[in-house]
FIVO-483802 format. One record per residue: x, y, z of N, C-alpha, C, O in turn. Coordinates in steps of 0.2 Angstrom, whole numbers, plus 5000, padded with zeros to 4 digits. Atoms other than C-alpha are relative to their C-alpha. Example, Ala and Ser with C-alpha at 12.3 -4.5 7.8 and 13.67 -1.06 7.14 Angstrom:
2
500449945000506249785039500450065000500950055003;499649944999506849955036499650055003499950115004;
REM end
This chain:
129
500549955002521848214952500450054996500350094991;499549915005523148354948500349974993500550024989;499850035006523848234933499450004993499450004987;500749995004521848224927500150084997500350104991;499949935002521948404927500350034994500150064989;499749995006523148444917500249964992500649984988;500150055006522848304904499450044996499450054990;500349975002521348404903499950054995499650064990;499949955003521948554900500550024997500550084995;500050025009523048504885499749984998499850014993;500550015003521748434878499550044995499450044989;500649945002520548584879500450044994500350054988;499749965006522048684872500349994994500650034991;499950015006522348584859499350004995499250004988;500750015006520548574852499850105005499550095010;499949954999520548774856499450035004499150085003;500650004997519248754870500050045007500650045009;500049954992518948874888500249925006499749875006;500050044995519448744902500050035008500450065011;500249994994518648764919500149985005499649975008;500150044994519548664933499549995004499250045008;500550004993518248594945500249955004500649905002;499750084996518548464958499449945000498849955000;500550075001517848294957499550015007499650005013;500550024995516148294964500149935007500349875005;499950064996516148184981499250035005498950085005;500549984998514648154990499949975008500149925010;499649994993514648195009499249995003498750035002;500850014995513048125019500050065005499550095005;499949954994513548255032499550055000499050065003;500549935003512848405022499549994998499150034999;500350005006511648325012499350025005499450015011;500549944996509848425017499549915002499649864999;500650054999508548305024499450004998499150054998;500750005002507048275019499350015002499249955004;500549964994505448355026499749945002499749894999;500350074998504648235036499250025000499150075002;500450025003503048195030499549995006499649935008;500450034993501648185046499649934998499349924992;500150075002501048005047499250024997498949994993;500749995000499248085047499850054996500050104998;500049935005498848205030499350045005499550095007;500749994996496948245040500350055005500250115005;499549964993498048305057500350054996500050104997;499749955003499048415047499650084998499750144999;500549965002497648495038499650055006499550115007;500449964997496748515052500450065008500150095012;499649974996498248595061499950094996499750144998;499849945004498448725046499350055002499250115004;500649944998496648785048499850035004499550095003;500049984994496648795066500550064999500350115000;499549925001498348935062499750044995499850104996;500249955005497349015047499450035003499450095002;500549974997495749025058500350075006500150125006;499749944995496749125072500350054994500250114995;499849945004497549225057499450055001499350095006;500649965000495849275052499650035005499250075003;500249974995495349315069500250065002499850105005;499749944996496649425074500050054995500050104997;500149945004496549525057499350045000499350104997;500649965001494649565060500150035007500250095008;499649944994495149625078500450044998500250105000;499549945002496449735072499550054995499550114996;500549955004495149805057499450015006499450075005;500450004997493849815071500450085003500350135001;499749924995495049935084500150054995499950114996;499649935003495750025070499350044997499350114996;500549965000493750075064499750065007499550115006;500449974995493250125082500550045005500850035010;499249974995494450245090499750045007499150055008;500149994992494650305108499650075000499350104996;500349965000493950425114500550065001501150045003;499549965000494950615113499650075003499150095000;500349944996494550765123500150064993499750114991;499749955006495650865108499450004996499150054997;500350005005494550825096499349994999499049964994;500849994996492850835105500150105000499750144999;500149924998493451025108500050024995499850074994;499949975007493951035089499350004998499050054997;500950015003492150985083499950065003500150115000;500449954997491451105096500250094998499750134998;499849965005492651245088499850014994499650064992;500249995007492351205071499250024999499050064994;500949985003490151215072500050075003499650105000;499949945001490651385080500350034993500050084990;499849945004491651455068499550004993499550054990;500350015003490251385055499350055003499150084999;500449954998488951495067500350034997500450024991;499549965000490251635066499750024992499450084991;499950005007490251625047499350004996499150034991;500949985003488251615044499950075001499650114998;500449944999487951755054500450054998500050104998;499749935002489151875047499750014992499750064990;500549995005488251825030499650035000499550074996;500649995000486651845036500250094999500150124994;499949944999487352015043500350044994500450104995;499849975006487952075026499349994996499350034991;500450005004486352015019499550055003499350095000;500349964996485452105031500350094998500050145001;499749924998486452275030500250025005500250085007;499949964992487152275046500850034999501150034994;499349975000488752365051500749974998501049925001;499250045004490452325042500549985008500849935007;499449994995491452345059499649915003499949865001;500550054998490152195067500249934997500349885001;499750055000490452085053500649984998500749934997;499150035001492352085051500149995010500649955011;499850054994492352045070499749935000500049885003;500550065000491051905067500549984997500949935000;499350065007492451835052500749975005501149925006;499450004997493851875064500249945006500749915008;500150054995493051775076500349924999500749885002;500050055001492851645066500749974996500849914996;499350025002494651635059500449995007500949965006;499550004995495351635077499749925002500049875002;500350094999494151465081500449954994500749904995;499950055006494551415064500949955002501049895002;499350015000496451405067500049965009500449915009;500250034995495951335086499949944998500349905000;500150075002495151185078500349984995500149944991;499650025006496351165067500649945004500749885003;499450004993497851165083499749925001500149875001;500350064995496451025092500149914996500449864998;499750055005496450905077500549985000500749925001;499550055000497950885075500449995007500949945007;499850044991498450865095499549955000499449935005;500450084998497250725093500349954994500449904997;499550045005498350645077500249945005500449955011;499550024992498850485087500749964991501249944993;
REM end
């Protein structure tokens, strides 16, 4: 083999060519890959694959289902109930500016409604899951 070789590569360097030792292919049943086995029944197979694709499909509309319909949260029952206050809060200090009522009256009416606001704000996001 090492005398092929360098028969070789005088050869290449005489016809002024790149020569690449490689070693003589041998072929080794050991390694070689197997080949897929083929189920005796094509029908059985198929009806294997549908039955794993129909559970796919199953478990992906449960999972879209839960993630539509969420739990219930105390946070964020308290938040709503903050937020249609500060939305009260916020008409009436309009009305009360529409009306003419006293300045001091509706800057607590706002003031109010800025301390809810930041309330339901807090409760939101302690409901984040």
């Amino acid at each position: 083999m090492e005398r092929e070789q360098t028969e070789q590569l005088s050869r290449s360097r005489a016809e002024n060519e790149r020569f690449i030792p490689t070693a003589p292919r041998e072929t080794d049943t050991r390694s070689a890959p197997e080949p897929a086995s083929q189920p005796a029944d094509p029908p059985l197979a198929l009806q294997r694959i549908e039955r794993l694709l129909t559970g796919m499909s199953d478990r992906l509309e449960t999972l879209t289902r839960e993630r539509q319909h969420r739990d219930f949260s105390l946070a964020r029952l308290i938040g709503w109930v903050l937020q249609f206050l500060v939305v009260g809060f916020a008409i009436a200090a309009v009305a009360d500016w529409a009306f003419q009522a006293e300045l001091g009256k509706q800057i607590v009416m706002l003031l109010f409604a800025g301390v809810f606001q930041l309330g339901a704000l807090t409760a939101f996001l302690l409901s984040r899951e």
